[in-house]
Structure formats: C-alpha cells, structure tokens
mmCIF file of the N, C-alpha and C atoms, coordinates in Angstrom:
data_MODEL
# 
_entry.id   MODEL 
# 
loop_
_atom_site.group_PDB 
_atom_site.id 
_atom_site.type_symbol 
_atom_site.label_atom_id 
_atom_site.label_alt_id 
_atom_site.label_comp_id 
_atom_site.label_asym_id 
_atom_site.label_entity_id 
_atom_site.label_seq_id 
_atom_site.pdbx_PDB_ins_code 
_atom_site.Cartn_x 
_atom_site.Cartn_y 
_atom_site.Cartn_z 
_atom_site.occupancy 
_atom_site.B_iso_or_equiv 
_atom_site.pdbx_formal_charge 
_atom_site.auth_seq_id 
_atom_site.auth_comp_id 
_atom_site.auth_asym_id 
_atom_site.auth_atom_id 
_atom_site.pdbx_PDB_model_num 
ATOM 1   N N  . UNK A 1 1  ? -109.529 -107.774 -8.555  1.00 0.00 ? 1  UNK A N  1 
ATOM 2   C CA . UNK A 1 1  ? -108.255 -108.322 -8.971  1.00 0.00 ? 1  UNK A CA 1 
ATOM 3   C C  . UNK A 1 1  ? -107.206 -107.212 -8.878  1.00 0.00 ? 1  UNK A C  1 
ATOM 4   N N  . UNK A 1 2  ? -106.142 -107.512 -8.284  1.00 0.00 ? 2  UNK A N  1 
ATOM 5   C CA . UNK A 1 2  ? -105.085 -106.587 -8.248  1.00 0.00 ? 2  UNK A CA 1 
ATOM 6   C C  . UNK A 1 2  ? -104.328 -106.589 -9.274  1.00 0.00 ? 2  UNK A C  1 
ATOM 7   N N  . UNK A 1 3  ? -103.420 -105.482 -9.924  1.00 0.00 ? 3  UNK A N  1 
ATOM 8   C CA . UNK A 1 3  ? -102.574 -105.511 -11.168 1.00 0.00 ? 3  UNK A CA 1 
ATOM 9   C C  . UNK A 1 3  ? -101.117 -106.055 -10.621 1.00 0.00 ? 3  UNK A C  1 
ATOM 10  N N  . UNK A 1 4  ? -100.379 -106.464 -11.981 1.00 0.00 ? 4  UNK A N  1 
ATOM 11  C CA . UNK A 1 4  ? -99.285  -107.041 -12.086 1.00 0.00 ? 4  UNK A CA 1 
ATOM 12  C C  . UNK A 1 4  ? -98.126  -106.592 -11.019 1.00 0.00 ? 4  UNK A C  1 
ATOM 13  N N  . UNK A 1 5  ? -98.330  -105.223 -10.989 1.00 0.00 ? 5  UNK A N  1 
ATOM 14  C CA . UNK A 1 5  ? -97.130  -104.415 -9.638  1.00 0.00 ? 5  UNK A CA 1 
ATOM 15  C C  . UNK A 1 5  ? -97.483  -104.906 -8.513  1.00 0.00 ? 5  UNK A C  1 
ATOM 16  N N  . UNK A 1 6  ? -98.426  -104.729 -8.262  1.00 0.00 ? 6  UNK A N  1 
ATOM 17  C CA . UNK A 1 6  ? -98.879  -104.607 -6.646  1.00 0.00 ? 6  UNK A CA 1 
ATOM 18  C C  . UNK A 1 6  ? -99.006  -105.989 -6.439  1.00 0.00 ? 6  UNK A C  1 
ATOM 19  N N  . UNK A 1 7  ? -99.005  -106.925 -7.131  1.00 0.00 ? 7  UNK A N  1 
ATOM 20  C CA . UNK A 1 7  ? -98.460  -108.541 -6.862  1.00 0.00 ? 7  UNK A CA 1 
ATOM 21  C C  . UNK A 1 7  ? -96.912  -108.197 -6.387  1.00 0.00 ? 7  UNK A C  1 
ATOM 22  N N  . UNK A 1 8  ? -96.686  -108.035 -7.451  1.00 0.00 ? 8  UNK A N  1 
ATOM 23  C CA . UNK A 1 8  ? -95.176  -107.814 -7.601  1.00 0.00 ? 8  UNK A CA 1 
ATOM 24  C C  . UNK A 1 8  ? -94.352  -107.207 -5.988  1.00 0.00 ? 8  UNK A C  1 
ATOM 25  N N  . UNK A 1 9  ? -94.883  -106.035 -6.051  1.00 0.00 ? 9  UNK A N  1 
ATOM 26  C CA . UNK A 1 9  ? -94.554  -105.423 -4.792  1.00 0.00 ? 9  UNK A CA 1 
ATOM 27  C C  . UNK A 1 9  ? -95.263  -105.998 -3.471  1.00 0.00 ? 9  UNK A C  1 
ATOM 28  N N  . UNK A 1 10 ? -96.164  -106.204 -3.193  1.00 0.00 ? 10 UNK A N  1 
ATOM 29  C CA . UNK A 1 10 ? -96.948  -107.638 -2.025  1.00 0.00 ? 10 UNK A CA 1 
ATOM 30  C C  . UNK A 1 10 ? -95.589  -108.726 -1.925  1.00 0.00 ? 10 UNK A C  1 
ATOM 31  N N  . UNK A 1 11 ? -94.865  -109.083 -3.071  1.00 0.00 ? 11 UNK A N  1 
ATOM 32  C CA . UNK A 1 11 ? -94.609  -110.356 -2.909  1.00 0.00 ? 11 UNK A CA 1 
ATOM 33  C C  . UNK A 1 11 ? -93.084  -110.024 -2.461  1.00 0.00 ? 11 UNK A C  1 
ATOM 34  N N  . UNK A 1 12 ? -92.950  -108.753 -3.355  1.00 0.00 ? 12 UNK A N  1 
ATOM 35  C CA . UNK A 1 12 ? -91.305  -108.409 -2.561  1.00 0.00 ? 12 UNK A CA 1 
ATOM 36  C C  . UNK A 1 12 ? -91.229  -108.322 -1.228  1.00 0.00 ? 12 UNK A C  1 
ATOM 37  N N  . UNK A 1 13 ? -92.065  -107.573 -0.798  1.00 0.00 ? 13 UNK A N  1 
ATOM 38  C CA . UNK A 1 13 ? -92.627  -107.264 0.598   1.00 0.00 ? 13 UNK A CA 1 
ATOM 39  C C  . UNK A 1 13 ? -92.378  -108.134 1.391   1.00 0.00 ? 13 UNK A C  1 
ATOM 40  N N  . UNK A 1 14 ? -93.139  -109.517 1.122   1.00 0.00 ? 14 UNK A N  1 
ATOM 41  C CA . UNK A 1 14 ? -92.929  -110.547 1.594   1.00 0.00 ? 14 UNK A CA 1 
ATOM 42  C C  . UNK A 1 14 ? -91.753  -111.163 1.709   1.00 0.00 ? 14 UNK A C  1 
ATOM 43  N N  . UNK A 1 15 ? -91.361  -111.474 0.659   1.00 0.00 ? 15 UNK A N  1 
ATOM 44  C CA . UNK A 1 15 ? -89.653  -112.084 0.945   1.00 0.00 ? 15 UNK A CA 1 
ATOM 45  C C  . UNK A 1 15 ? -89.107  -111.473 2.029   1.00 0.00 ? 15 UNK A C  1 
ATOM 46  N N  . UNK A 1 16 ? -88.661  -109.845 1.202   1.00 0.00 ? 16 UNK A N  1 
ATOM 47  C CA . UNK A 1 16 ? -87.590  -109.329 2.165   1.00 0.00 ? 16 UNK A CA 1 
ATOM 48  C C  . UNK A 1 16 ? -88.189  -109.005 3.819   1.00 0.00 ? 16 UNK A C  1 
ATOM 49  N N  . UNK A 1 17 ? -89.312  -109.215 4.347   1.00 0.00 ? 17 UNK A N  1 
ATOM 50  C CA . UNK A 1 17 ? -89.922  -109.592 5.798   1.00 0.00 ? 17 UNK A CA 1 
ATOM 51  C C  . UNK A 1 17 ? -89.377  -110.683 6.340   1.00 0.00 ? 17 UNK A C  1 
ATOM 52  N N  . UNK A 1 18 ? -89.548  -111.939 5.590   1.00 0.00 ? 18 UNK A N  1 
ATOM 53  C CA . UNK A 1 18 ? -89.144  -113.367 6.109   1.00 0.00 ? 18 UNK A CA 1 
ATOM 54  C C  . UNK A 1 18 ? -87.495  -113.739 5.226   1.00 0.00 ? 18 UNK A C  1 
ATOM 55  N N  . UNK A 1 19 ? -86.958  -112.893 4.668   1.00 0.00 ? 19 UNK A N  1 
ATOM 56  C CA . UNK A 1 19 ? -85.675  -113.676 4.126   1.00 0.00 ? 19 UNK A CA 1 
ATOM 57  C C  . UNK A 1 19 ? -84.739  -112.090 4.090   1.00 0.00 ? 19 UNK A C  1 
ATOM 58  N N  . UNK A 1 20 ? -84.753  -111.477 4.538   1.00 0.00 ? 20 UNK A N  1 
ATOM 59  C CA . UNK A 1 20 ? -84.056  -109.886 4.062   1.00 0.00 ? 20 UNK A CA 1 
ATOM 60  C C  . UNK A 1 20 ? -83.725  -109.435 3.086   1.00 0.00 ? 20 UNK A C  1 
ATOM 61  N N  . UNK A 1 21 ? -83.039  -108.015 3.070   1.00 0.00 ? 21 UNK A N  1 
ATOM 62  C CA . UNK A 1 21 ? -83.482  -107.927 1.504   1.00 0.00 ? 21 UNK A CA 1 
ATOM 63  C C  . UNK A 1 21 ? -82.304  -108.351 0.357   1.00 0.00 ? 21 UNK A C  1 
ATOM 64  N N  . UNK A 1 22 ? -80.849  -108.882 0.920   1.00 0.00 ? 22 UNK A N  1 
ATOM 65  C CA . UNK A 1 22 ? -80.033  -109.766 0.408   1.00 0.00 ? 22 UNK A CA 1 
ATOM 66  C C  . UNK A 1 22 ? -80.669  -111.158 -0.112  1.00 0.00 ? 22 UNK A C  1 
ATOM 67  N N  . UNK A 1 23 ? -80.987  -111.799 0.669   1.00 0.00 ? 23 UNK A N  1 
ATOM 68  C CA . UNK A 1 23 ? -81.615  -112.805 0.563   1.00 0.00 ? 23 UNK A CA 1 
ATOM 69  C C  . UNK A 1 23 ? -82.622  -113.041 -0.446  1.00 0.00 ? 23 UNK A C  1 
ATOM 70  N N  . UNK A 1 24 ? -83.582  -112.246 -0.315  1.00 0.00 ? 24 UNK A N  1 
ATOM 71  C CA . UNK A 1 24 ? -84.654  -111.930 -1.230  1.00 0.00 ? 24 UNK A CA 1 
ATOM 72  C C  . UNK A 1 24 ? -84.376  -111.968 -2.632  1.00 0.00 ? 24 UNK A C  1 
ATOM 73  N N  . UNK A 1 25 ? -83.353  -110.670 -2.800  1.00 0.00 ? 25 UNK A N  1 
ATOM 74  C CA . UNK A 1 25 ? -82.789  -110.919 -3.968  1.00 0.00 ? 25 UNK A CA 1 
ATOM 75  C C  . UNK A 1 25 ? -82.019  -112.273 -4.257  1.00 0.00 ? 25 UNK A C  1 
ATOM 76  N N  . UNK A 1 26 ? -82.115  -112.784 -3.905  1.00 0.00 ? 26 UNK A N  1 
ATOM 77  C CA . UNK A 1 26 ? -80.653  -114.066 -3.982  1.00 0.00 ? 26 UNK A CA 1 
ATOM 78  C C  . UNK A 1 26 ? -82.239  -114.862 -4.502  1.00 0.00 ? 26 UNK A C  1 
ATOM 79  N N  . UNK A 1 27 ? -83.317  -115.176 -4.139  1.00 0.00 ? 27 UNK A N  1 
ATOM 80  C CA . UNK A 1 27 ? -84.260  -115.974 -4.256  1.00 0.00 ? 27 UNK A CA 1 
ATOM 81  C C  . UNK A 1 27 ? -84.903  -115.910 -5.487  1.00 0.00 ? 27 UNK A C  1 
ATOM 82  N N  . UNK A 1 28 ? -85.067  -114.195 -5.661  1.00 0.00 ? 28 UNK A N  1 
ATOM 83  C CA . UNK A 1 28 ? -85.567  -113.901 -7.193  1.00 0.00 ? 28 UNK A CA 1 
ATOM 84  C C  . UNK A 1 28 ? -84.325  -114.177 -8.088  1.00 0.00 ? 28 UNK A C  1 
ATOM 85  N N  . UNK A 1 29 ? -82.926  -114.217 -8.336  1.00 0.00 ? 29 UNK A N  1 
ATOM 86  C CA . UNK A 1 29 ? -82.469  -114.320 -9.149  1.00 0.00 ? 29 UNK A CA 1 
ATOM 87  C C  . UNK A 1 29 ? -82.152  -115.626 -9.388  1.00 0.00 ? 29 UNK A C  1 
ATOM 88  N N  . UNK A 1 30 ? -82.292  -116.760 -8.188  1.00 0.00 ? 30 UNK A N  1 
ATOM 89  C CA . UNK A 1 30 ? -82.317  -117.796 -8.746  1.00 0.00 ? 30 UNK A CA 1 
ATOM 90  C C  . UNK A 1 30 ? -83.740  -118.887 -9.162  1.00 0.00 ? 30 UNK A C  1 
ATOM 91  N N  . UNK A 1 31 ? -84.565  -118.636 -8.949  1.00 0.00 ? 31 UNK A N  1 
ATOM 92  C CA . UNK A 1 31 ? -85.693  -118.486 -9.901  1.00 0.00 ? 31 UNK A CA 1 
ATOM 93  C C  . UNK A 1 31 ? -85.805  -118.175 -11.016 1.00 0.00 ? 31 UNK A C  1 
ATOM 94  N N  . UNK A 1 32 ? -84.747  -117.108 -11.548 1.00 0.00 ? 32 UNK A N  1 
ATOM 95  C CA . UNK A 1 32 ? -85.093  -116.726 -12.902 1.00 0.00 ? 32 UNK A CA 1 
ATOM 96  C C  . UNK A 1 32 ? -84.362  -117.383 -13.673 1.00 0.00 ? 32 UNK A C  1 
ATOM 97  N N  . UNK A 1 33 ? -82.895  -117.490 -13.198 1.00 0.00 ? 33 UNK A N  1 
ATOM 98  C CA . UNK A 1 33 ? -81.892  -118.545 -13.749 1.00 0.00 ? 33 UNK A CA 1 
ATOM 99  C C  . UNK A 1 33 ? -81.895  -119.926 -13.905 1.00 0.00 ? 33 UNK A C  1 
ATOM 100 N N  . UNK A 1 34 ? -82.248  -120.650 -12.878 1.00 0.00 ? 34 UNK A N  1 
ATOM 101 C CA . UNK A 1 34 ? -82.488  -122.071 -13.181 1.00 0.00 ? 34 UNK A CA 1 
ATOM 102 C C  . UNK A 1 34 ? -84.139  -122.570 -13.356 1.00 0.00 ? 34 UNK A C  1 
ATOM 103 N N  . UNK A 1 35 ? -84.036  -123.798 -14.214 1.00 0.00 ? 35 UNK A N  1 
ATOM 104 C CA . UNK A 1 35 ? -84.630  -124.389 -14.846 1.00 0.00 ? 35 UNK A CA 1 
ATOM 105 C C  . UNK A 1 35 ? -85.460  -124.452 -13.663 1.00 0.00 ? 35 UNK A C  1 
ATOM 106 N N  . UNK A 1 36 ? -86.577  -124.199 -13.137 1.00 0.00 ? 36 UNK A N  1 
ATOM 107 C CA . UNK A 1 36 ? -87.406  -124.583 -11.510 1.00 0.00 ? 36 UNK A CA 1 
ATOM 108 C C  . UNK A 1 36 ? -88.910  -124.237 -12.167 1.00 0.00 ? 36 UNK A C  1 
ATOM 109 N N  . UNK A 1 37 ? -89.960  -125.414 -11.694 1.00 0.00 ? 37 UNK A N  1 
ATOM 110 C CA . UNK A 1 37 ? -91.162  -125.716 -11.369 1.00 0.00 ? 37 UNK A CA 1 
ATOM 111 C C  . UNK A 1 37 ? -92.064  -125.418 -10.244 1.00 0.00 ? 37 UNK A C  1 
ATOM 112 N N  . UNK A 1 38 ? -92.165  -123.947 -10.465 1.00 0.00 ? 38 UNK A N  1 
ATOM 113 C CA . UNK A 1 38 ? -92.887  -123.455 -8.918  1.00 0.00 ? 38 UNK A CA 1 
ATOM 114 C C  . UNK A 1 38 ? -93.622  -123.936 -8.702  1.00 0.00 ? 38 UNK A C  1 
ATOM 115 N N  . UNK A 1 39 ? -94.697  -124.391 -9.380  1.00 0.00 ? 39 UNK A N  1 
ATOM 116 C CA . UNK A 1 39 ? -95.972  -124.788 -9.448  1.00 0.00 ? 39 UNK A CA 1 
ATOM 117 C C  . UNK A 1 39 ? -96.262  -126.087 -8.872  1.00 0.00 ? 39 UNK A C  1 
ATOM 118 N N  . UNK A 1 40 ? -94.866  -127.377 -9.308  1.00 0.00 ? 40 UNK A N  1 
ATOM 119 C CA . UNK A 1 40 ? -94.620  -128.548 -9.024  1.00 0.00 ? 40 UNK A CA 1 
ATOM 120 C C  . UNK A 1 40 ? -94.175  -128.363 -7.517  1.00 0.00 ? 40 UNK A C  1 
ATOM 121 N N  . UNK A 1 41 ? -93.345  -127.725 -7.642  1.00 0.00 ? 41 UNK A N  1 
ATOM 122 C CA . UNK A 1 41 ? -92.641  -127.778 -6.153  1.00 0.00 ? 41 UNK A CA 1 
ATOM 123 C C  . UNK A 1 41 ? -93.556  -127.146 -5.293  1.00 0.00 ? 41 UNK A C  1 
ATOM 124 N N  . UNK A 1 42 ? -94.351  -126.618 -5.056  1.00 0.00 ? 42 UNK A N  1 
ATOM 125 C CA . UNK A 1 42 ? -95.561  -125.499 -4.309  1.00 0.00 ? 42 UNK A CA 1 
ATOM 126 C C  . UNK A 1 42 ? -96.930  -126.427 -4.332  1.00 0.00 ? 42 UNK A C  1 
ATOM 127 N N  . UNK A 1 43 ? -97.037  -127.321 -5.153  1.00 0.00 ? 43 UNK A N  1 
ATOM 128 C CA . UNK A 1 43 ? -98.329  -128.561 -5.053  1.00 0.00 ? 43 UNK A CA 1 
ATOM 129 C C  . UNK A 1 43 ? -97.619  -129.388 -3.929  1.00 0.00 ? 43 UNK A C  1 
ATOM 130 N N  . UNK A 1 44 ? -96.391  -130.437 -3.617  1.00 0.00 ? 44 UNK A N  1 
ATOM 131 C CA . UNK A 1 44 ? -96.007  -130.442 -3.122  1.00 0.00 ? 44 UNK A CA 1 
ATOM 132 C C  . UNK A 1 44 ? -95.256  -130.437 -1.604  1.00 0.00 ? 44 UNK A C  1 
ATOM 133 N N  . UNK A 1 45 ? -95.044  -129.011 -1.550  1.00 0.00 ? 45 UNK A N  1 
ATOM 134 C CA . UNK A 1 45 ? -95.185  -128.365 0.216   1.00 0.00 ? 45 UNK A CA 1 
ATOM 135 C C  . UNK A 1 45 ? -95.944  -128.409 1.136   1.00 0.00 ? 45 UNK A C  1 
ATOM 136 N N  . UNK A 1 46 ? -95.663  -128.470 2.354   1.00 0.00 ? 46 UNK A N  1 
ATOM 137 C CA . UNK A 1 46 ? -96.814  -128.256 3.251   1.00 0.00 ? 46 UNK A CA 1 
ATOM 138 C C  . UNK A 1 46 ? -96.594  -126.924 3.632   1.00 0.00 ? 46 UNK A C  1 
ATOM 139 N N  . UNK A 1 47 ? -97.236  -125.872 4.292   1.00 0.00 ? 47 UNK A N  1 
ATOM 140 C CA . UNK A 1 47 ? -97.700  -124.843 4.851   1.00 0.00 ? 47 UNK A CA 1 
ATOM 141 C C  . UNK A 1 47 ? -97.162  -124.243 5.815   1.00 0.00 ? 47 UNK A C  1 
ATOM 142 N N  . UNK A 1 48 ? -96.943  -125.574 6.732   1.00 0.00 ? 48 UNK A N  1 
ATOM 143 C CA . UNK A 1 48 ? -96.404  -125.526 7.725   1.00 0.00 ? 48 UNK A CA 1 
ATOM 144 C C  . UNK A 1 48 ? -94.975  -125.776 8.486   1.00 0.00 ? 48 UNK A C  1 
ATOM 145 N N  . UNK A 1 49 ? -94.632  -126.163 7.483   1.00 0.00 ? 49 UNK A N  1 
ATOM 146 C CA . UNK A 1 49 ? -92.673  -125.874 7.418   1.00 0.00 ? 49 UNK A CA 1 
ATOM 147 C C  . UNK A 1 49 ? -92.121  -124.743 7.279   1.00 0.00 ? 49 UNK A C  1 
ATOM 148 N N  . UNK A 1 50 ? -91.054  -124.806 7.852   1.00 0.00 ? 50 UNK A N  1 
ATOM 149 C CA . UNK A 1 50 ? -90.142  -123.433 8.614   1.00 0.00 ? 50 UNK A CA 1 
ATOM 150 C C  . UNK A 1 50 ? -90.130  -123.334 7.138   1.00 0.00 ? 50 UNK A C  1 
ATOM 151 N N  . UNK A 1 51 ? -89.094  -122.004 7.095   1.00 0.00 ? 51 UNK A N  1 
ATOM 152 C CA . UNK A 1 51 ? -88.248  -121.730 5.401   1.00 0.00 ? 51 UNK A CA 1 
ATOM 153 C C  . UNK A 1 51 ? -86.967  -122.182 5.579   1.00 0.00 ? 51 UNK A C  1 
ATOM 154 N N  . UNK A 1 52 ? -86.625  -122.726 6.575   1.00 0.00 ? 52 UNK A N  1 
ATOM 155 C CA . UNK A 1 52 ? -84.870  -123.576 6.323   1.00 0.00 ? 52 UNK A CA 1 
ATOM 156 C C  . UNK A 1 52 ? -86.321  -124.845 4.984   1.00 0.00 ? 52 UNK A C  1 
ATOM 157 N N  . UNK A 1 53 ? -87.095  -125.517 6.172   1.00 0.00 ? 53 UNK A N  1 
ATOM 158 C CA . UNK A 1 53 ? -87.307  -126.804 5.518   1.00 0.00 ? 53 UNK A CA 1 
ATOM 159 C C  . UNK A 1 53 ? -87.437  -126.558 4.181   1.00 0.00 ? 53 UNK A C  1 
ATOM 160 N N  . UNK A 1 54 ? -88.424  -125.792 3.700   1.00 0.00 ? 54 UNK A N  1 
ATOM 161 C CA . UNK A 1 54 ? -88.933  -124.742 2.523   1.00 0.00 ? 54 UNK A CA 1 
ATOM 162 C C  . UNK A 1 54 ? -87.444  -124.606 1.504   1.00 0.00 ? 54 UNK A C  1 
ATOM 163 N N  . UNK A 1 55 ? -86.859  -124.270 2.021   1.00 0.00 ? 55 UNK A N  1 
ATOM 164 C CA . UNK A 1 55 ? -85.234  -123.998 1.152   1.00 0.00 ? 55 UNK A CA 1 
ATOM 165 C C  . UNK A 1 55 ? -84.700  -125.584 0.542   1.00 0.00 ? 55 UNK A C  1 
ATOM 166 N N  . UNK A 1 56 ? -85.097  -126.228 1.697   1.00 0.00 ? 56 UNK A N  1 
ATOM 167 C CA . UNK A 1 56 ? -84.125  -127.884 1.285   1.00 0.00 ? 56 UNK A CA 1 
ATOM 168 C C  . UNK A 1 56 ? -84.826  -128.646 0.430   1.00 0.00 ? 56 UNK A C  1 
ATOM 169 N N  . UNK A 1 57 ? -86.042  -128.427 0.724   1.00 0.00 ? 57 UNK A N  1 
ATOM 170 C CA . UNK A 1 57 ? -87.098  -129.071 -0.170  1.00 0.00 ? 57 UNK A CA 1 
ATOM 171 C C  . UNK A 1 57 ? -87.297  -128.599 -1.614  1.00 0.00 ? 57 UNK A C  1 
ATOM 172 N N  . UNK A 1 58 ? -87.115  -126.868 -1.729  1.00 0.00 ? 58 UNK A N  1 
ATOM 173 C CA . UNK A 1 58 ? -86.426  -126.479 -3.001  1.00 0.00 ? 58 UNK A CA 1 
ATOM 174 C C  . UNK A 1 58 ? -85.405  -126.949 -3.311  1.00 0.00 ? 58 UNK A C  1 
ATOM 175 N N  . UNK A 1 59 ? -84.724  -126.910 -2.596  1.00 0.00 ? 59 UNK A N  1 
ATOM 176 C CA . UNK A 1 59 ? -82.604  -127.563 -3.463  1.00 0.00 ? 59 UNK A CA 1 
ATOM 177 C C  . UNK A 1 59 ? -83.141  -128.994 -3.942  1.00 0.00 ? 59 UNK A C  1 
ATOM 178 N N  . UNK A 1 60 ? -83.966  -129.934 -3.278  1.00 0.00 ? 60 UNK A N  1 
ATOM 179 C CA . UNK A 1 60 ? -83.697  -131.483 -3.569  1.00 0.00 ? 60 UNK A CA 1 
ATOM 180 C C  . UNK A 1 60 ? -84.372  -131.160 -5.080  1.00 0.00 ? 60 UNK A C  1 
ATOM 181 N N  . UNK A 1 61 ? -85.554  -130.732 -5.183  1.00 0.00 ? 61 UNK A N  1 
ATOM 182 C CA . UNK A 1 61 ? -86.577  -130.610 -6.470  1.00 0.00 ? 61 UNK A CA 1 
ATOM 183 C C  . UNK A 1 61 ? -85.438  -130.042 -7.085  1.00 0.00 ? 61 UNK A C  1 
ATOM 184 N N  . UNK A 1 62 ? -84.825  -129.307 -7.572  1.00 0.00 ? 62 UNK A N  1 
ATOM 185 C CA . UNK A 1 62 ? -84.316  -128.415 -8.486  1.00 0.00 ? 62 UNK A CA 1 
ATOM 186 C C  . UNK A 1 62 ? -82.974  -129.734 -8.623  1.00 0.00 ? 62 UNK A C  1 
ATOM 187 N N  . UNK A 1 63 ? -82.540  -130.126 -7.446  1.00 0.00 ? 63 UNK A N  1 
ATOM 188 C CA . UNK A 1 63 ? -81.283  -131.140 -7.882  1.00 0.00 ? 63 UNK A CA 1 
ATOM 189 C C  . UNK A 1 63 ? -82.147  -132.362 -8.641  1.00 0.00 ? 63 UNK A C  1 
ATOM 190 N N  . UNK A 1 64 ? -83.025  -132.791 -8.478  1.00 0.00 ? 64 UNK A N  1 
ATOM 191 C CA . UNK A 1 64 ? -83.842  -134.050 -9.107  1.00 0.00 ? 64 UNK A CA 1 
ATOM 192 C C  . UNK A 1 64 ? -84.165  -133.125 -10.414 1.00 0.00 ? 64 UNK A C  1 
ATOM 193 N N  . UNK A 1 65 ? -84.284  -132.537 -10.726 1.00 0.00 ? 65 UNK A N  1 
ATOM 194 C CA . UNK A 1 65 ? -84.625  -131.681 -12.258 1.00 0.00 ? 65 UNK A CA 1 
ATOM 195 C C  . UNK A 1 65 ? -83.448  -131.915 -12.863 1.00 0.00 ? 65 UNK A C  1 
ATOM 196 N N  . UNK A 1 66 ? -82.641  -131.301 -12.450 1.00 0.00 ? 66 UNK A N  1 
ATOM 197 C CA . UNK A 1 66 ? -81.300  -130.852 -13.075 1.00 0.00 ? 66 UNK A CA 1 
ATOM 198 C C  . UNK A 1 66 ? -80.189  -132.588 -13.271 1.00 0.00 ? 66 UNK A C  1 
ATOM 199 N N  . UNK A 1 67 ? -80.660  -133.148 -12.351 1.00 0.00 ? 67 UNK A N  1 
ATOM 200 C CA . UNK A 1 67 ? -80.077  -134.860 -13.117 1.00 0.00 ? 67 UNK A CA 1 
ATOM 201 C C  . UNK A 1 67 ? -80.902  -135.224 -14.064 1.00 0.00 ? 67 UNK A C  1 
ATOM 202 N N  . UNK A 1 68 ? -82.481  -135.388 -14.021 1.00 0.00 ? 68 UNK A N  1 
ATOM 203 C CA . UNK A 1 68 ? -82.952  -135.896 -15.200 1.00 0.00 ? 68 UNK A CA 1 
ATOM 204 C C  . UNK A 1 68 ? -82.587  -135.306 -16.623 1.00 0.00 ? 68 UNK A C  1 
ATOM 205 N N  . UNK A 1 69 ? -82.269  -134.113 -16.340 1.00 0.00 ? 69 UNK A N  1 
ATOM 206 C CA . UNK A 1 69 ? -82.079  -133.071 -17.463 1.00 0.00 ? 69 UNK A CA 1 
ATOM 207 C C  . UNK A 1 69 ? -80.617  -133.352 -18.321 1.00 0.00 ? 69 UNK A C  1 
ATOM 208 N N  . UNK A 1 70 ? -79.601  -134.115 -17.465 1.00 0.00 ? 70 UNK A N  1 
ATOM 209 C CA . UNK A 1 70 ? -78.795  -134.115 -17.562 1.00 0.00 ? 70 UNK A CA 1 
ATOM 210 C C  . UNK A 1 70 ? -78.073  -136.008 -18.245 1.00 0.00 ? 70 UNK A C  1 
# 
C-alpha cells in the first residue's frame, strides 16, 4: 500500500500530464469547493471518453446536484 503523498503526488502527476498545470489546479480547487460526488459521478463514466466528454459529464452531475439542492 502506498502512503497518503505519493497518492497525492501520482495523482498530481497525472492531472497536470493530461490537463496542465493551470488546469489541474483549476480541477483540484473546484472539487474542493463545490458540493461534488466523485464516487457517484466515477460509478457512472465510461473509461473510454476523451476528457472534453469527462468534463461535460462532470458539469451536467454537479448542475443536477446543485438544482436538487436548491
């Protein structure tokens, strides 16, 4: 089992590879800010969608949250 950093850092890694490192950050901070169901939204996904699709399919989930909520 790997420790809490080296997730951590693996996963930064990752972003800023496939989203840069603007971006990246833009992804972690809105994750932390809004109300979002990774878990829901990530059961969900397929695998095999670009990250535009990946992005839209986040916005709709987080907009369907944020009306019921509302």
């Amino acid at each position: 089992m790997i420790t809490d950093t080296e997730i951590k850092t693996k996963g930064l890694d990752v972003l800023t590879q496939h989203l840069g490192n603007v971006e990246a950050e833009r992804f972690i901070a809105i994750i932390q800010r809004e109300l979002f169901d990774y878990t829901r939204w990530r059961q969900d996904m397929d695998e095999e969608l670009s990250l535009e699709e990946i992005s839209r399919r986040a916005m709709a989930v987080r907009s369907k949250s944020t009306e019921q909520d509302a």
